[in-house]
C-alpha positions, 0 to 999 in steps of 0.5 A: 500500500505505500507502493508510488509511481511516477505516473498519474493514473485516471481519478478513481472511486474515492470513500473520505473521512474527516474528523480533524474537529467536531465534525464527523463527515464522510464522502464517497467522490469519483474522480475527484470532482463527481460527488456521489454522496457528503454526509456531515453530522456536526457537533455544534449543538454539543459544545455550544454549552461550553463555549468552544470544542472539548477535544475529549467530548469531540473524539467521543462523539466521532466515536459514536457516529463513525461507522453510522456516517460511513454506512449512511455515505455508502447508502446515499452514493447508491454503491458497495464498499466493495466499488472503493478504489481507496480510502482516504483519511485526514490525518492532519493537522487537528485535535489528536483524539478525534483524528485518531478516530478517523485514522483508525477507521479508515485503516480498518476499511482499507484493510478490509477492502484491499485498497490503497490508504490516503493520509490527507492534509486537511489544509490541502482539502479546503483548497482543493473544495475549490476543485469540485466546483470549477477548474483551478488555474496554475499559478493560483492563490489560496487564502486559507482562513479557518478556526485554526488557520490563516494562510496564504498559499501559493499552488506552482503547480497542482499539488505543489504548495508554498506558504507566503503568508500565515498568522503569527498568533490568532486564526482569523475563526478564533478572533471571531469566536472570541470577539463573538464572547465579548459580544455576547454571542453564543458559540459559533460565534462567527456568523453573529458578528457577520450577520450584525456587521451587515446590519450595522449603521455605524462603525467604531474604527479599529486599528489594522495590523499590516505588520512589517510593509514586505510581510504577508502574515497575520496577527489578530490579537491586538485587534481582538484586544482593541475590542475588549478595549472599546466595550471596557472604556464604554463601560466605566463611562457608564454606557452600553457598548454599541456591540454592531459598531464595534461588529462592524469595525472588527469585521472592516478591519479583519476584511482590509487586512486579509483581502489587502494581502491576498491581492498583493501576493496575487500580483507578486506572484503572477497568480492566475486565479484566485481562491476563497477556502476554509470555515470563515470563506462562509462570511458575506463580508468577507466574500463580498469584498474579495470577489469586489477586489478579484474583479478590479484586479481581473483575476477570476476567483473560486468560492465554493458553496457554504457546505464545502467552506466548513469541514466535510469529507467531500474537500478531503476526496478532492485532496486525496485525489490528487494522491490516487493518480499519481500513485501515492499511497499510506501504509498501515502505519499511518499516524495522525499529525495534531501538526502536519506541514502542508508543503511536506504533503505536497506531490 
């Protein structure tokens, strides 16, 4: 099974799974563009009463739902397990304990079936949800922006990543929900401060963090600092903080920052398309304001629909697709990677 060859092979059958967080999802993918099936059962409703994910109750409740998702995913492709070319598994980056679920289950699948195991790059799979909805121009542009990551990457070729630009502290996704508290939101808190940004009518300016001129990386701490900040100055003077003000500042400032950078680096780097990917690809604003920027530059872009922003198999399929025709394949040993380096993974 950790058989490669040079030669790229035609896209097969693909059965995914992904359990990097709180979402247990698997997909079955022909050729990696054809979904036949996507089933995601999320977790939200679960950790809402802490506020945020608790790695140990996530891997319990993968636990519970795996071999149910894998037999619902089957049943709705209208296929047998035994139609599989291969199995394919994010192996990482992500909570330890949940990948470890995922891992274990399609290593038992793979051994059962005889077919090829895929360990995939969870990041890789985000990017290349965009493949399932059109084609992907080389040289392209990828900005990555998640509960756990922000980045910008530059795709050479198919299958070939660069890191240009990533956060230094805070993912863009983790300011939101912190954000998302100070404003009394529940968890997610995201889509809240999208949806009252969008309705404010007013806007308290926050400071933006450009960081050095020459730099394509992020930082969001001080920015989530700045809005505790405001809420507190509002407070000891006894007012109420305008909390869709201060939604709307911190969502101009994250936009300006991270579209800003992504259309430098596009230029710079000659890059032939553009692409939205991860959780936070989900928010209006931020669609908005980069598909306004793609189109004053001339440079196509690629979103995919809200179901393929957030975790799901089907993205991890894409990825592991990638993997199938050149034929580069897992061992049995495979291990889940709580930190994975994407451009190791590339082909």
């Amino acid at each position: 099974m950790s058989a490669q060859s040079n030669e790229a092979t035609e896209g097969g059958l693909l059965l995914a799974i992904e359990t990097s967080c709180d979402e247990t999802s698997v997909a079955v993918v022909r050729g990696g563009r054809e979904v036949l099936s996507n089933v995601v059962s999320s977790q939200i409703d679960t950790h809402r009463q802490f506020g945020g994910v608790v790695p140990e109750i996530a891997s319990r409740k993968h636990v519970e739902s795996i071999t149910i998702i894998i037999e619902e995913a089957v049943r709705e492709a209208g296929i047998r397990l035994e139609d599989i070319d291969a199995v394919a598994v994010t192996q990482g980056p992500g909570l330890i304990g949940a990948l470890l679920v995922g891992v274990v289950a399609a290593k038992s699948l793979a051994l059962a079936l005889d077919v090829p195991l895929i360990g995939t790059h969870h990041i890789a799979g985000h990017i290349y949800a965009n493949r399932l909805i059109g084609e992907i121009l080389y040289p392209s542009l990828a900005l990555v922006v998640s509960g756990g990551h922000t980045e910008i990457v530059l795709l050479e070729a198919e299958g070939k990543f660069r890191i240009i630009g990533r956060t230094r502290d805070d993912a863009v996704g983790e300011a939101y929900d912190k954000v998302a508290r100070a404003l009394k939101f529940p968890y997610p808190g995201g889509p809240h401060v999208d949806k009252l940004a969008q309705e404010a009518t007013e806007e308290i300016v926050l400071p933006r963090s450009w960081l050095e001129p020459d730099s394509y990386d992020f930082s969001f701490s001080g920015l989530k600092s700045a809005v505790l900040a405001e809420i507190n100055r509002s407070r000891m003077k006894g007012e109420s903080p305008d909390f869709s003000a201060l939604a709307r500042g911190f969502q101009q400032s994250v936009i300006d920052v991270v579209t800003g950078k992504a259309i430098r680096a596009a230029k710079e780097f000659g890059a032939r398309q553009m692409m939205l990917c991860g959780g936070v690809a989900a928010n209006r604003g931020l669609r908005e304001r980069l598909a306004a920027l793609c189109e004053e530059a001339d440079l196509p872009l690629l979103i995919p629909p809200h179901n393929l922003c957030t975790d799901n198999a089907a993205m991890i399929a894409a990825a592991a697709d990638l993997k199938w025709r050149h034929g580069q394949f897992s061992s049995l040993d495979l291990k889940a990677e709580a930190v994975m380096s994407l451009e190791d993974w590339s082909l």
